[in-house]
C-alpha positions in Angstrom: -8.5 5.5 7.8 -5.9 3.3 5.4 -7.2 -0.2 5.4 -4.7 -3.3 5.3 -3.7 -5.3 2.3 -4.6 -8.6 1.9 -3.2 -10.3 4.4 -4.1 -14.0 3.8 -1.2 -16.7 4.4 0.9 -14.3 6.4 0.9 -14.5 10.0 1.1 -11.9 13.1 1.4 -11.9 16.9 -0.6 -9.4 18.9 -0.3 -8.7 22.6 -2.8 -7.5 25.0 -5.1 -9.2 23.1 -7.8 -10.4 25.6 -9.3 -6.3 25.2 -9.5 -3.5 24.2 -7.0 -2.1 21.6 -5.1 -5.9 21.4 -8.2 -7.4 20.8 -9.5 -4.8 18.0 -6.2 -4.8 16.7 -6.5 -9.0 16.1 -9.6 -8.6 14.3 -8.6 -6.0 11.9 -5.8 -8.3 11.2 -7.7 -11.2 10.8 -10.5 -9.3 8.8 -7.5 -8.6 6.3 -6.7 -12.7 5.8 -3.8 -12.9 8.4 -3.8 -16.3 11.1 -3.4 -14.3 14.9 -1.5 -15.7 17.7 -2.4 -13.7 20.6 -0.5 -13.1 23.6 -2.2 -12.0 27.2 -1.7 -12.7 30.5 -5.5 -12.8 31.2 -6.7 -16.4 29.3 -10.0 -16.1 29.7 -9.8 -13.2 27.9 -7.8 -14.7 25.4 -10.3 -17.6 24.4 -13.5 -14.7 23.9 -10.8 -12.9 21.5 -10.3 -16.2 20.0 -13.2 -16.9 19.4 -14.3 -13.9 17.3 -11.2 -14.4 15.2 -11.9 -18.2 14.9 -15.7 -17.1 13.5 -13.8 -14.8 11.1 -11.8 -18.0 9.8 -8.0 -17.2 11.1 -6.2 -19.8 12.8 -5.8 -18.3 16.1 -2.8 -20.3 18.4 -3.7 -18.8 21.9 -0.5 -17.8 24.4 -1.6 -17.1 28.3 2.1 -15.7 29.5 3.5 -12.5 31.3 5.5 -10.6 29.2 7.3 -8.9 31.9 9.5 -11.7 31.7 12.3 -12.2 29.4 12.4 -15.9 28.9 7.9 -15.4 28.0 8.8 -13.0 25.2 11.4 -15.2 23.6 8.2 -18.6 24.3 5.5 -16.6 22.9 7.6 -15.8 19.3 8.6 -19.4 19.1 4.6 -20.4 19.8 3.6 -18.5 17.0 6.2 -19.6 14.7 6.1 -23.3 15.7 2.3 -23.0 14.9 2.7 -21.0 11.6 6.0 -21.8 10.6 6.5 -18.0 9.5 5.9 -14.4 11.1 4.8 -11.8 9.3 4.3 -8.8 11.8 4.5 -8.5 15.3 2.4 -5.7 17.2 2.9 -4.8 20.5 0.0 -3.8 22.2 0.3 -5.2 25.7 0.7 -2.3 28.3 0.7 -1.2 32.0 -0.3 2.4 33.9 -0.3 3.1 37.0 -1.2 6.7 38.2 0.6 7.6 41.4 2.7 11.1 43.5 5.8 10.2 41.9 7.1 10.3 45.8 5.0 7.2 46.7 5.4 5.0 43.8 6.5 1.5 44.5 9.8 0.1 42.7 7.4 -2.9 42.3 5.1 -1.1 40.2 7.8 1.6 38.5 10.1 -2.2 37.2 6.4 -3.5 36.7 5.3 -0.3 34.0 9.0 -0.4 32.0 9.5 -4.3 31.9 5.6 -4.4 30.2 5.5 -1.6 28.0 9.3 -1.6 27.2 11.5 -4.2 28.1 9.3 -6.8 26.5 8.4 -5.1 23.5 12.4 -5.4 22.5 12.6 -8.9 23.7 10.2 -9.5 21.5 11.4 -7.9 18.5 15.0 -9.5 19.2 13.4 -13.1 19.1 10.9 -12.3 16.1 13.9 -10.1 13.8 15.4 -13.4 12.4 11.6 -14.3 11.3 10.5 -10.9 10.2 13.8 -10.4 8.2 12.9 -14.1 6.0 9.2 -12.9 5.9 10.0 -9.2 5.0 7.6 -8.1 7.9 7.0 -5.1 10.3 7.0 -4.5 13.8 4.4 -2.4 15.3 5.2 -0.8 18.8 1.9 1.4 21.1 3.5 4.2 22.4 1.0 7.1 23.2 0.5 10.4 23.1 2.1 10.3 26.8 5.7 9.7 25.1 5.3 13.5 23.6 4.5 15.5 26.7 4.7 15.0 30.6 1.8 13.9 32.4 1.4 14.4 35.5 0.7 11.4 38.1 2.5 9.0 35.2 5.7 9.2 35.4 6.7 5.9 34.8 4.1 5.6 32.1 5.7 8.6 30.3 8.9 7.3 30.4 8.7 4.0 29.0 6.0 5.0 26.6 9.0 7.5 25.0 11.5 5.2 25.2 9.4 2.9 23.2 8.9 5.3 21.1 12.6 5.9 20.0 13.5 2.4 20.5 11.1 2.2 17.2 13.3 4.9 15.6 16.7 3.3 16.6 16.1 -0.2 15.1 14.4 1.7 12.0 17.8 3.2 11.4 19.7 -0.1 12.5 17.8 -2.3 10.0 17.3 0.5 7.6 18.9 -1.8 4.7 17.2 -4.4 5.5 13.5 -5.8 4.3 12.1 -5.0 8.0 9.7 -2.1 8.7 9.9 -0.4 12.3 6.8 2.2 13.0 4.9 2.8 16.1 1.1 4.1 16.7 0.9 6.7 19.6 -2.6 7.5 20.9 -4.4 9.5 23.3 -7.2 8.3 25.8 -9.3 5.0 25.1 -12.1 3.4 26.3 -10.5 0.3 26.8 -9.6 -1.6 30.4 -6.8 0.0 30.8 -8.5 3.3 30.0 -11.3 3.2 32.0 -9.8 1.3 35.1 -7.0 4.0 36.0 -7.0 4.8 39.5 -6.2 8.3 40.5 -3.8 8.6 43.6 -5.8 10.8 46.4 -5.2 14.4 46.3 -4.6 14.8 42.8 -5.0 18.1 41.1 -7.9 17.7 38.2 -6.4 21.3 36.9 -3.2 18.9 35.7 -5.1 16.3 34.3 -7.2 18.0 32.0 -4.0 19.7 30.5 -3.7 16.1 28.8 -7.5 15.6 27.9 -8.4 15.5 24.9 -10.6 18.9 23.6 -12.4 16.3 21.3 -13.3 13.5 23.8 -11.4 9.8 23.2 -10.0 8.1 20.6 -12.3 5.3 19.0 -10.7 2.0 19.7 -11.1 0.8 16.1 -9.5 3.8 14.3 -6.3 2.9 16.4 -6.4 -0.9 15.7 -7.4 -0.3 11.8 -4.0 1.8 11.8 -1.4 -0.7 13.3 -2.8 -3.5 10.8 -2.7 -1.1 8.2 1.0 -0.8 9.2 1.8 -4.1 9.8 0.7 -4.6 6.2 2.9 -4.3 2.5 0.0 -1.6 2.4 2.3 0.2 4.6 5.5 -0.3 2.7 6.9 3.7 2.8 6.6 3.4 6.4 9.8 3.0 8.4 10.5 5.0 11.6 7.4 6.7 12.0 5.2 7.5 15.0 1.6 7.9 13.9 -0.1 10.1 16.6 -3.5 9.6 17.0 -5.0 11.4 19.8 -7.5 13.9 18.5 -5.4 17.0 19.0 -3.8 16.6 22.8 0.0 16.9 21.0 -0.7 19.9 18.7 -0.1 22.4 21.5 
């Protein structure tokens, strides 16, 4: 697995952070040198993850806010650069799922699944481009292995997870002369919160689901969060448009 470059006195913002995959990802950061500001809507969850960064020595500015909201995305960048006076990378990790019959889904919880895992990962890139273009920095987006093939039961999940994913390609090409690096990280299942708390609508046909199941069983949570530092690094300076599946074989065929 790449490893970051040193890191120390640059300066990120991960989302999601109060679990799983957000959490990791803030530690491999801060392992590498880098101050974390960490964005969540859980706060509790927030001060554990801040702790363990804290005990790693990286100044850790913590940001309780929904990010389904466009005015929180364009707060939490202007937290994080109040607090560090510079942004190095921005990785967004934050995401919704919600399995349902695509007949019964709610609007609530279809505007709910694209204003978390797309809507705010460009307001968020909008406010932090200005900061990342001074800093030379990357943006990191989680897609998943769902933004390659259709999953049943997820529609809205599959949707936004793809649009994320060539959202990542546009700006790459947009601000392809310019010293800012797009990439995205797509992987399969996780034993994270999200992972393990997905509630399967009644009725639903196992025979579908295991056509997106991983052969080889999950993806280790750290192997995912070791990559997106590792991109959000000058480690990772040939990277610029690319979409790094990790998922153990589920897109091969």
């Amino acid at each position: 697995m790449p490893t970051p470059s040193n890191m120390r006195g640059k300066a990120a913002l991960v989302t999601g952070a109060a679990s799983g995959l957000g959490r990791a990802t803030a530690l491999s950061l801060a392992r590498a040198g880098a101050d974390v500001c960490i964005v969540d809507l859980n706060p509790a969850g927030l001060e554990e993850t801040a702790a363990q960064l804290r005990a790693l020595g990286a100044r850790t500015p913590v940001h309780a806010t929904d990010l389904a909201l466009h005015a929180n995305c364009q707060a939490a960048i202007a937290a994080a650069v109040k607090e560090f006076g510079r942004l190095d990378a921005l990785c967004n990790v934050a995401g919704v799922i919600v399995m349902c019959n695509a007949h019964e889904m709610r609007a609530v919880d279809f505007e709910k699944t694209l204003a978390v895992n797309l809507s705010a990962p460009f307001y968020l890139i909008q406010a932090a481009i200005p900061h990342l273009l001074e800093t030379q920095g990357a943006v990191v987006n989680v897609t998943s292995s769902a933004a390659f093939i259709g999953e049943a039961y997820a529609a809205a999940y599959c949707a936004s997870k793809a649009g994320l994913n060539n959202l990542t390609k546009a700006l790459a090409m947009e601000y392809v002369h310019k010293p800012i690096r797009f990439n995205a990280v797509a992987p399969g299942g996780m034993l994270t919160n999200m992972g393990t708390s997905i509630k399967m609508p009644e009725g639903v046909d196992y025979t579908l689901v295991k056509r997106y199941s991983g052969l080889r069983g999950m993806v280790e949570v750290e192997d995912v969060a070791e990559m997106i530092a590792f991109l959000a690094s000058d480690a990772a300076r040939g990277y610029h448009g690319a979409c790094i599946t990790i998922d153990k074989g589920i897109t091969a065929g």
